[in-house]
C-alpha positions as CSV (number, residue, x, y, z in Angstrom):
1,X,0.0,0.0,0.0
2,X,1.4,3.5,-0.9
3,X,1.7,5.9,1.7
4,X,-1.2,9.2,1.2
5,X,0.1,12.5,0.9
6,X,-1.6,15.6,1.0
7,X,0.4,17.7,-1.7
8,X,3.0,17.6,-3.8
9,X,5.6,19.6,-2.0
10,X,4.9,16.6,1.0
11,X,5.6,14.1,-2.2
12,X,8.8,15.1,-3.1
13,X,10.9,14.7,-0.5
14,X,9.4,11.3,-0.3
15,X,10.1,10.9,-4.4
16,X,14.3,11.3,-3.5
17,X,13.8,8.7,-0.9
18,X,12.8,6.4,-3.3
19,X,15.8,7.4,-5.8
20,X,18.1,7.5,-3.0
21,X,20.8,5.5,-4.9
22,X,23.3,7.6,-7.5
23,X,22.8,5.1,-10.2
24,X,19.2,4.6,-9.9
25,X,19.2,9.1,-10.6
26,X,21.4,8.2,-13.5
27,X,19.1,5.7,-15.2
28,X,16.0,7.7,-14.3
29,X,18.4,10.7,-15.9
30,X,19.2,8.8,-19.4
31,X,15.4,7.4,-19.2
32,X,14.5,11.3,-18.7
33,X,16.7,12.4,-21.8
34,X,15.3,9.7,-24.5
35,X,11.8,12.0,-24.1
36,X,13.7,14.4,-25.8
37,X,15.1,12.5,-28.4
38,X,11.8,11.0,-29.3
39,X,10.5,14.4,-29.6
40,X,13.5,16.0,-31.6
41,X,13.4,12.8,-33.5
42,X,9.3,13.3,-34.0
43,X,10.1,16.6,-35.5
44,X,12.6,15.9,-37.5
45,X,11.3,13.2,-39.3
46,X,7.5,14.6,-38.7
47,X,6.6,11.0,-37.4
48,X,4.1,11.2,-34.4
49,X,5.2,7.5,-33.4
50,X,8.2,8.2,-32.1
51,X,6.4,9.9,-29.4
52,X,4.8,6.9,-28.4
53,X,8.5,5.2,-27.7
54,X,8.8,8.1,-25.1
55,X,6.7,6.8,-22.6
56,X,8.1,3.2,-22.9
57,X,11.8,4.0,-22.8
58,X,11.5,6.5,-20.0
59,X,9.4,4.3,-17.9
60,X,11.3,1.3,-18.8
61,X,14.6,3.0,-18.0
62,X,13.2,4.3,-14.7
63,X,11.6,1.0,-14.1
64,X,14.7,-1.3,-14.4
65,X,16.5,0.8,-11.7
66,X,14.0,0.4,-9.1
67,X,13.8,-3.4,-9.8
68,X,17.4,-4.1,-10.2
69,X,19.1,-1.5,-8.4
70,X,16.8,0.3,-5.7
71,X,15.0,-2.3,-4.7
72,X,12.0,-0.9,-4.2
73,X,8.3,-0.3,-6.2
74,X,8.2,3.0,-8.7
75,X,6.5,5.5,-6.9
76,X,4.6,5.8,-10.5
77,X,2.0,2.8,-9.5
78,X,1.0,4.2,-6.5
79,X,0.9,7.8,-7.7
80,X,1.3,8.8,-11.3
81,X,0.9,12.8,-11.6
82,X,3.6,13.6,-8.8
83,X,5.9,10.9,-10.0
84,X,5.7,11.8,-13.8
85,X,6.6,15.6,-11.9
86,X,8.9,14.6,-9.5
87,X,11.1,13.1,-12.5
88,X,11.0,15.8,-14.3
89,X,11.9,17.8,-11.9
90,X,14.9,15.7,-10.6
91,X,15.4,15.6,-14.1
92,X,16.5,19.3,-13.9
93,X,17.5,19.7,-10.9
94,X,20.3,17.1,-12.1
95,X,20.8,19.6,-15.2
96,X,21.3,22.8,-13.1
97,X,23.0,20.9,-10.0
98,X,20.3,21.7,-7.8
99,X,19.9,18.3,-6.7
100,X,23.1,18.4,-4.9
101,X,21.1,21.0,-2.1
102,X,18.3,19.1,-2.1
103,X,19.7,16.0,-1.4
104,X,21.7,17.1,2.1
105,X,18.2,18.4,3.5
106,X,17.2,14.6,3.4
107,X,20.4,13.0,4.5
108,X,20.3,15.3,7.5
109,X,17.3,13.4,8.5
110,X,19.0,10.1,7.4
111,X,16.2,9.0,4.8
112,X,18.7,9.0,1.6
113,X,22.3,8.0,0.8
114,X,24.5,10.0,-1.8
């Protein structure tokens, strides 16, 4: 059962916990970055379908790492919205290095590793 949160700014900090590995970030990150190939590559050959791969590489990218690396359930089954949010927000948070200040706030309260 997935825990109930009120908001998403109470979802988020529980969305790094879940990602609390480097590598699991990283795969999430490249999953995160074949959107926008998919699109560019939907644009440049003015083919639609390639937006349906999106989705499946993404998720499947993101998927694998919890599975195989996190050992835990995607926060995706249990709430889709925030999670699809949450990524893309990690996503750029990664780009800009914001991630590194998030990040501390959480291991201060020992819930994620580095």
């Amino acid at each position: 059962m997935m825990k109930e949160f009120k908001n998403y700014e109470e979802f988020w900090p529980f969305y790094l916990t879940q990602h609390s590995k480097r590598s699991t970030r990283l795969w999430h990150f490249i999953g995160t970055s074949f959107v926008y190939v998919c699109i560019a590559l939907a644009i440049i050959f003015g083919n639609a379908w390639f937006l349906l791969l999106a989705p499946v590489i993404a998720y499947g990218f993101a998927w694998i790492s919890h599975f195989f690396i996190e050992g835990n359930k995607p926060a995706t089954f249990g709430h889709p919205v925030w999670s699809l949010r949450a990524d893309f927000q990690m996503y750029f948070y990664i780009l800009s290095g914001k991630l590194n200040t998030e990040l501390p706030k959480l291991e201060t309260q020992n819930k994620i590793a580095k």
